[in-house]
N, C-alpha and C positions, 0 to 999 in steps of 0.2 A: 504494500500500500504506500503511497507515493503523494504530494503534492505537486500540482503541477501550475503555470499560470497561463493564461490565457496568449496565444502565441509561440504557445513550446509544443514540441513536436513527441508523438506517443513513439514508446519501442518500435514499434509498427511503420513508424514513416509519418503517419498522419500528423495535420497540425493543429490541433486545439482551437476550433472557431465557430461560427454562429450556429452551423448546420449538426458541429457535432452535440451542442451544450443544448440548444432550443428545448429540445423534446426534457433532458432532464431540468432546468430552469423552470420550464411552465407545469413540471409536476411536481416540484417541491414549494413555487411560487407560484399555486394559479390564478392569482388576481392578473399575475401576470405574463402576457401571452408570446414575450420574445424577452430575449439578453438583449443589453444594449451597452455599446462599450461610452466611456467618457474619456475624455483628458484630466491628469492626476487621481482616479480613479484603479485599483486594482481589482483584479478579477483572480481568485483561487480554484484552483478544483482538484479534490479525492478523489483517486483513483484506484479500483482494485488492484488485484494482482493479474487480472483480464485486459486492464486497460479499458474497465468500463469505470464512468463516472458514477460517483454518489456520492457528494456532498460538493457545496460552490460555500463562497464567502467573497461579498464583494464591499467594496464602500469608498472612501475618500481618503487622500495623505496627503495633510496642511503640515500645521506643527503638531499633530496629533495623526494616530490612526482610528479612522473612524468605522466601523464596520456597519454596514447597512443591511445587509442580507447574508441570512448563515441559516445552513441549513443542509440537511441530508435526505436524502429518499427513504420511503418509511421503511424499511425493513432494518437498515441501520441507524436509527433513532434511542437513543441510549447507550451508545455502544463508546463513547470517548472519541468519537471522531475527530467530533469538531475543535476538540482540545489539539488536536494534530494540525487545524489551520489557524487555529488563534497560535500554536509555538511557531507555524512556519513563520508567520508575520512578527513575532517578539524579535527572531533572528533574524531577519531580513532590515527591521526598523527597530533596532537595537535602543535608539537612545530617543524612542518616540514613544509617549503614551497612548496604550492601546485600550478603545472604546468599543462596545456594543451596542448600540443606540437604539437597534431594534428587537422586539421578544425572539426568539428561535423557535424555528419553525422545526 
């Protein structure tokens, strides 16, 4: 199990982008019916050991990390996942304080 971000490329060759995330996006968030990228904006995502997705985590980096959306697909719900993309982003943004802004889904 792996994070990965949006724009990196699977074991497989393939490159992490709208066509592959849509379908898991709008079924862990179905208010909402597409991903959509931003500027200063990150986009996360768990991966199994298939190389299929189940879990994203996106949001905003100011002088804080701000997390907007976090969330797993239900079968892995409970399971510590998301503790694996909240640590990816503590290392990544080391000397930034890391925020949850919204409930988990």
């Amino acid at each position: 199990m792996r994070v990965i971000e949006f724009g990196d490329t699977f074991d497989n060759g393939m490159v992490v982008g709208h066509e592959e995330i849509d379908g898991l996006y709008s079924k862990i968030f179905p208010e909402k019916k597409q991903f959509k990228t931003a500027p200063n904006w990150f986009y996360l995502f768990l991966v199994d050991d298939n190389e299929k997705l189940i879990g994203i985590a996106s949001g905003g980096v100011s002088d804080k990390v701000i997390i907007n959306h976090l969330g797993l697909v239900e079968e892995h719900h409970g399971s510590g996942l998301e503790k694996k993309l909240i640590d990816y982003l503590k290392k990544n943004y080391p000397n930034k304080e890391i925020l949850i802004e919204v409930s988990r889904v």
